[in-house]
MIKOLSE-118289 format. One record per residue (C-alpha): residue number from 0; residue in three letters; x, y, z. Coordinates in pm, whole numbers, plus 32768, in hexadecimal, padded with zeros to 4 digits. Layout:
<sites>
site k:NUM r:ALA x:X y:Y z:Z .
...
</sites>
This chain:
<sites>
site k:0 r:UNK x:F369 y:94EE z:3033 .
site k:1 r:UNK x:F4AC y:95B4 z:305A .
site k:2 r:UNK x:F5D7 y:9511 z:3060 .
site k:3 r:UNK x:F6B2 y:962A z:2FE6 .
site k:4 r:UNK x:F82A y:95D3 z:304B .
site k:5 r:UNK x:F7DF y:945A z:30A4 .
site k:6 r:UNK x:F80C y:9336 z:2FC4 .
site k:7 r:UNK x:F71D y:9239 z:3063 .
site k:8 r:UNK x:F770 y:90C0 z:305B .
site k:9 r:UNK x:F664 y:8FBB z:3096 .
site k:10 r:UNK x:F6B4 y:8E48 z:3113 .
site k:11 r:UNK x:F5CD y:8D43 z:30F1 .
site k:12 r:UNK x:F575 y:8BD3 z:30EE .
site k:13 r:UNK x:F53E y:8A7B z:3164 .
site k:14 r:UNK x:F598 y:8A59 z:32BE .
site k:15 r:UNK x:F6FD y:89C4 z:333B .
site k:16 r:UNK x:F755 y:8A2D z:31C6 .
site k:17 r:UNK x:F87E y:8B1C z:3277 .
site k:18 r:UNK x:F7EE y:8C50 z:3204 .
site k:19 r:UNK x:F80C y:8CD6 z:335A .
site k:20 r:UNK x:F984 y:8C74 z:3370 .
site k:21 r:UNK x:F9DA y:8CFF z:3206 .
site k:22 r:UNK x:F932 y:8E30 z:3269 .
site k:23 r:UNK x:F9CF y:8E82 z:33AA .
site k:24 r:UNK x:FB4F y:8E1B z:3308 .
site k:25 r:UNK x:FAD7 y:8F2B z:31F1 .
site k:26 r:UNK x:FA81 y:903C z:32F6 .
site k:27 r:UNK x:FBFD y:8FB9 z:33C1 .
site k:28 r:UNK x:FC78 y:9015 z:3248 .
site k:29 r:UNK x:FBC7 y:918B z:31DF .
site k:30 r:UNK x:FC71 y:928F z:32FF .
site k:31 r:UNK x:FB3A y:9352 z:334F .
site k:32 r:UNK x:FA17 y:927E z:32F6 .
site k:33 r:UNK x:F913 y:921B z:33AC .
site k:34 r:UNK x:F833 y:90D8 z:33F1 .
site k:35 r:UNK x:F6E1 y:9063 z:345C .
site k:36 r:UNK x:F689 y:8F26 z:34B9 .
site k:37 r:UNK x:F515 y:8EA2 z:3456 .
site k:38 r:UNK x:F532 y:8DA8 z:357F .
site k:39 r:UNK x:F535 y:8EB4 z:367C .
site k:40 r:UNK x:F3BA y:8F15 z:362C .
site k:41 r:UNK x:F2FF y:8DE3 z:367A .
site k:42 r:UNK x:F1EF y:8E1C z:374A .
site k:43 r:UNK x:F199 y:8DD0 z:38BC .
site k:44 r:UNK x:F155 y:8C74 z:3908 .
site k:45 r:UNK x:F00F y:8CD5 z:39AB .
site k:46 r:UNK x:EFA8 y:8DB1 z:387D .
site k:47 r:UNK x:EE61 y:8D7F z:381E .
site k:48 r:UNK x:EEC8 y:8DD7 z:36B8 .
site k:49 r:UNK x:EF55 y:8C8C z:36C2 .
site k:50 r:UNK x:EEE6 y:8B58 z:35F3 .
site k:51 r:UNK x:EED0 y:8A08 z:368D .
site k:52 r:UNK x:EF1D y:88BB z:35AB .
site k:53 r:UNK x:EDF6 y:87E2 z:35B0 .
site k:54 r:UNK x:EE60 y:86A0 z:3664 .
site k:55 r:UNK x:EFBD y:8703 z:36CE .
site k:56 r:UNK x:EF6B y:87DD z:37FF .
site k:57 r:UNK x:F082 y:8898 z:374F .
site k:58 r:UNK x:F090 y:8A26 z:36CF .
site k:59 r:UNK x:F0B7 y:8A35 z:3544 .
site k:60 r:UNK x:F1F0 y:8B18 z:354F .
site k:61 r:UNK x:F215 y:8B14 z:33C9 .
site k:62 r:UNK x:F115 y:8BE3 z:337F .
site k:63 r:UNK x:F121 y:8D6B z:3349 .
site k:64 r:UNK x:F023 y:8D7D z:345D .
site k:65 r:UNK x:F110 y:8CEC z:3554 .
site k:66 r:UNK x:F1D3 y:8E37 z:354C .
site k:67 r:UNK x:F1DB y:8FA9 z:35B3 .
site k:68 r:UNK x:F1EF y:9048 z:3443 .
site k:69 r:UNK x:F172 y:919F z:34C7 .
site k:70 r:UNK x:F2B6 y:91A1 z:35CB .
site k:71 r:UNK x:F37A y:9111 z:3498 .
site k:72 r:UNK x:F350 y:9237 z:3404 .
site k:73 r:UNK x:F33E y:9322 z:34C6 .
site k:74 r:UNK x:F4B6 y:92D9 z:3528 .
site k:75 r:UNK x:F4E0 y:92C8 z:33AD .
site k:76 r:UNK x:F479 y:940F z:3395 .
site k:77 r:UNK x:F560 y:94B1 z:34D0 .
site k:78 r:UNK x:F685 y:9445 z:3469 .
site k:79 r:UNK x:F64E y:94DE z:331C .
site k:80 r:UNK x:F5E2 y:9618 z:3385 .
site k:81 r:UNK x:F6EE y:960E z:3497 .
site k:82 r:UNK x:F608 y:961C z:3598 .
site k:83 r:UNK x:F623 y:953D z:36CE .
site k:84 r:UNK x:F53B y:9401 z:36E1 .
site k:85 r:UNK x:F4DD y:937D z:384C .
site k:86 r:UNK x:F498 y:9239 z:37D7 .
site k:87 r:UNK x:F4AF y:9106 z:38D7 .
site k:88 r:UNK x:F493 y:8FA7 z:385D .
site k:89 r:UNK x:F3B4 y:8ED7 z:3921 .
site k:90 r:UNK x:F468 y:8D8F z:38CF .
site k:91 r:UNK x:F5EE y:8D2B z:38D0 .
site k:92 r:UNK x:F65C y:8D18 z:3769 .
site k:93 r:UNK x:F794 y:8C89 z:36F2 .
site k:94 r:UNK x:F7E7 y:8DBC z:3637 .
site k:95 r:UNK x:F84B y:8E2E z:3789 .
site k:96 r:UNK x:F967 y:8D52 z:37B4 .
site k:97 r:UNK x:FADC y:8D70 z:3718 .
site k:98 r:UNK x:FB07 y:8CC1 z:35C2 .
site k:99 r:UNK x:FB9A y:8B6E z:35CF .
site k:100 r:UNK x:FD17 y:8B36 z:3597 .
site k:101 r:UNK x:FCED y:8A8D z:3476 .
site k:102 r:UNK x:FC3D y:8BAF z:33C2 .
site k:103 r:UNK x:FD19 y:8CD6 z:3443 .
site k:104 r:UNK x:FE45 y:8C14 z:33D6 .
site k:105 r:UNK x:FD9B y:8C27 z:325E .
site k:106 r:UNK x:FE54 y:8D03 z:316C .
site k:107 r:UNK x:FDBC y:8D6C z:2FFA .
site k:108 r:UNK x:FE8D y:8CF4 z:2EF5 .
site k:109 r:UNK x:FE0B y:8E64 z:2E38 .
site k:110 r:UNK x:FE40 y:8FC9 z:2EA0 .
site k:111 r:UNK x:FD58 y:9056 z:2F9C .
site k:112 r:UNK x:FCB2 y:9168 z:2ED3 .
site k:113 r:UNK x:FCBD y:92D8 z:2F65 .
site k:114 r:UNK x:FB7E y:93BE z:2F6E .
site k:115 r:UNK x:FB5E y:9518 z:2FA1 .
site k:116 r:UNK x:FA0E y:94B2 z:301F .
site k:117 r:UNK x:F97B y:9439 z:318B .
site k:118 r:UNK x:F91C y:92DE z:3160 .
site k:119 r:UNK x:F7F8 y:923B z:3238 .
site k:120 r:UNK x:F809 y:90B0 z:3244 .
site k:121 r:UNK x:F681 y:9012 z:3274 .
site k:122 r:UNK x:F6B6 y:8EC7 z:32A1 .
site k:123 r:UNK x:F57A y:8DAC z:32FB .
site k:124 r:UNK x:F4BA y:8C9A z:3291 .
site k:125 r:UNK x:F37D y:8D7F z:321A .
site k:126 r:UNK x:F447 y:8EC9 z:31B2 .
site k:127 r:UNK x:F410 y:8E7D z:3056 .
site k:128 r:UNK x:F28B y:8E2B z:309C .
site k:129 r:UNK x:F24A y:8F97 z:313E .
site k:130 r:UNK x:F1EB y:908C z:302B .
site k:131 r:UNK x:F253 y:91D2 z:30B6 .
site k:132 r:UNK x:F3A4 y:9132 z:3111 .
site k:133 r:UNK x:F3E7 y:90AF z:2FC3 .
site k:134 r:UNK x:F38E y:91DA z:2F39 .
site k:135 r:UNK x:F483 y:9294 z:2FF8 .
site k:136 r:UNK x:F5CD y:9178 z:2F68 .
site k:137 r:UNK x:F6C5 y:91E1 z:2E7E .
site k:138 r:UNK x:F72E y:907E z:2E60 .
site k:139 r:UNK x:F690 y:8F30 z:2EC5 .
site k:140 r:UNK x:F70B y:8DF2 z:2F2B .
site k:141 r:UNK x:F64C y:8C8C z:2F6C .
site k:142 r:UNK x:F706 y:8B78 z:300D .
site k:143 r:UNK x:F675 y:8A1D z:2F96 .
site k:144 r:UNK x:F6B9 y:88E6 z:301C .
site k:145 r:UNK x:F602 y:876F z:2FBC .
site k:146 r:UNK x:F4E8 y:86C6 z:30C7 .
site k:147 r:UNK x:F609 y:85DC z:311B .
site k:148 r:UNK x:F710 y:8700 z:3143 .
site k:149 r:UNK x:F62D y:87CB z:3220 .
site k:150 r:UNK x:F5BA y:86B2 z:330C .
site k:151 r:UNK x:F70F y:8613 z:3353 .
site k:152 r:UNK x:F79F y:8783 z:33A4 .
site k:153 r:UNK x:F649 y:87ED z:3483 .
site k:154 r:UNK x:F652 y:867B z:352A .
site k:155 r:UNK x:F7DA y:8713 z:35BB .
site k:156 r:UNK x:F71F y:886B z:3640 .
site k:157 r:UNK x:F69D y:88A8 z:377C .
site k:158 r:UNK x:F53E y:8963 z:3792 .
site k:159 r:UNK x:F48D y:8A3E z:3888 .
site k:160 r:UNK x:F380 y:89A0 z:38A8 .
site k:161 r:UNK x:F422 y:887B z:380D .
site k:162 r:UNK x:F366 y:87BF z:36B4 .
site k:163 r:UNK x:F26C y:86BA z:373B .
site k:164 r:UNK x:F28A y:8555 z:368A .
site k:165 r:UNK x:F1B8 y:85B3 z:3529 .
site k:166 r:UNK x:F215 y:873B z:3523 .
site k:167 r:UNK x:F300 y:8741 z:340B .
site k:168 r:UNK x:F202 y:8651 z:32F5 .
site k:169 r:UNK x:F0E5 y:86FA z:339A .
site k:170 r:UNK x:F149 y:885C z:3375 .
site k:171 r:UNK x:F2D0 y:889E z:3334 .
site k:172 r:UNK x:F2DC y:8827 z:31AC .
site k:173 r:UNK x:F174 y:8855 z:3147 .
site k:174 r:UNK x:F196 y:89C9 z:31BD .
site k:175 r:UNK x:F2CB y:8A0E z:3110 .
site k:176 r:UNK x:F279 y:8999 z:2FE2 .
site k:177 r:UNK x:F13D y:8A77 z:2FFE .
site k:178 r:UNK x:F231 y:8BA7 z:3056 .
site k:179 r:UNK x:F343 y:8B56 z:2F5F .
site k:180 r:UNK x:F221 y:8B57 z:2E3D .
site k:181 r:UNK x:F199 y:8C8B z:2EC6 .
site k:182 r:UNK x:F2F7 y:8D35 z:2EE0 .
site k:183 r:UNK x:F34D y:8CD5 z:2D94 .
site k:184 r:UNK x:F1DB y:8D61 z:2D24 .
site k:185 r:UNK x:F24A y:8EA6 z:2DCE .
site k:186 r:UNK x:F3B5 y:8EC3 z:2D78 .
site k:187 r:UNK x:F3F5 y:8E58 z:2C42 .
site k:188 r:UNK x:F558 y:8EFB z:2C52 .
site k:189 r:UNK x:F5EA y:8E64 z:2D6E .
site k:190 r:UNK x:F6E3 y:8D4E z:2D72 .
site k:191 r:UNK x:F6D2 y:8BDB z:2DD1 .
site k:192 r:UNK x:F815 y:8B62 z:2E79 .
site k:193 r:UNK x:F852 y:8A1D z:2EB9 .
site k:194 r:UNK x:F849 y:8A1A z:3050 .
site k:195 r:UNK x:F905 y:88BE z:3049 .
site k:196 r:UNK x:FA30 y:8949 z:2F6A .
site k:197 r:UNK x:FB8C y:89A0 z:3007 .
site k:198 r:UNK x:FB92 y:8AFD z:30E0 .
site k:199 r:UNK x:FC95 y:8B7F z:2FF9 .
site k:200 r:UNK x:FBD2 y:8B41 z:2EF5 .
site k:201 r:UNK x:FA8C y:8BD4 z:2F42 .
site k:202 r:UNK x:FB56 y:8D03 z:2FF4 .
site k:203 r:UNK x:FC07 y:8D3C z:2E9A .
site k:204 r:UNK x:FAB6 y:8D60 z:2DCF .
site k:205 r:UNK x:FA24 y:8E55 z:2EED .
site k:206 r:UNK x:FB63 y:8F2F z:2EC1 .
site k:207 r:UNK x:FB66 y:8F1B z:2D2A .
site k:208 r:UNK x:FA09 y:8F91 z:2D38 .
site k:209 r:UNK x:FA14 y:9094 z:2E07 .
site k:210 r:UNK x:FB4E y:912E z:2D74 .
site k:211 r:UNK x:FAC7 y:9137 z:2C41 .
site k:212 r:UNK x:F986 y:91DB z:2CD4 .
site k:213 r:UNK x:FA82 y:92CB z:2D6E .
</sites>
């Protein structure tokens, strides 16, 4: 797939890991890059590609069927052939909203790397899953986070529809672990970054690596 020009960064992992917030503060930080937002392709609620949880009266939404990948990329594809992509995401995401204070005040303690090339952000819980997406990343990054981590952070989020009592145990974990295994299967080049580690920290090793890629 041509991606002549672009240097393609994929985002990845467990869910409330902050891979969403370390990728948008890396898009703030590379003047002319851009970023898309997994989150922004779920599908309609009344969907029938949908999967119920058995049980839970509940939609699975950590599955790769909960998702619009042929939208996904499709807007991939416009924005690297320039084109423009008419798009419309049929839920609210949080992608949508500014970053919080606490993450635009976060400064690298290393050099933010120039590029002579364009550089397109993908950033989602499944990126890493999707074939033709990770075969279209120059570099490849998994946030990680323990069972404990995860459901303290998710138990602080707000949901729409929100997690019904047995959602995370039932679905959440077990899922990810499937995906994480899967991703791994799939990329065995990308890198695991601790998603409970200091910003600074985890911004610094996403700037080392891509300056040296540049």
């Amino acid at each position: 797939m041509p991606t002549k020009g672009w240097l393609v960064i994929g985002v990845s992992g467990v869910t409330c890991g902050g891979k969403s917030l370390m990728s948008r503060k890396l898009h703030s930080l590379l003047p002319g890059s851009r970023y898309l937002g997994l989150d922004r392709y779920f599908r309609d609620l009344t969907d029938p590609e949908h999967q119920q949880v058995l049980g839970l009266d509940h939609i699975n939404f950590d599955i790769p069927s909960a998702l619009n990948w042929e939208a996904w990329r499709s807007s991939i594809q416009h924005i690297l052939d320039g084109t423009e992509d008419t798009y419309t995401p049929c839920l609210s995401c949080p992608d949508d909203e500014k970053l919080p204070a606490k993450v635009l005040t976060v400064q690298p303690s290393v050099q933010v790397p120039e590029t002579n090339m364009k550089v397109l952000i993908l950033d989602g819980f499944l990126v890493l899953n999707d074939e033709w997406t990770s075969r279209l990343c120059d570099l490849k990054f998994y946030f990680t986070l323990t069972k404990e981590q995860c459901l303290l952070r998710r138990d602080l989020r707000n949901y729409d529809p929100p997690d019904v009592p047995g959602y995370f145990e039932e679905c959440v974990w077990p899922e990810h672990e499937r995906m994480k295994a899967l991703s791994i299967q799939l990329n065995p080049d990308m890198v695991l970054v601790d998603g409970y580690r200091d910003c600074v920290e985890n911004l610094d090793t996403m700037l080392t690596i891509l300056k040296a890629k540049c």
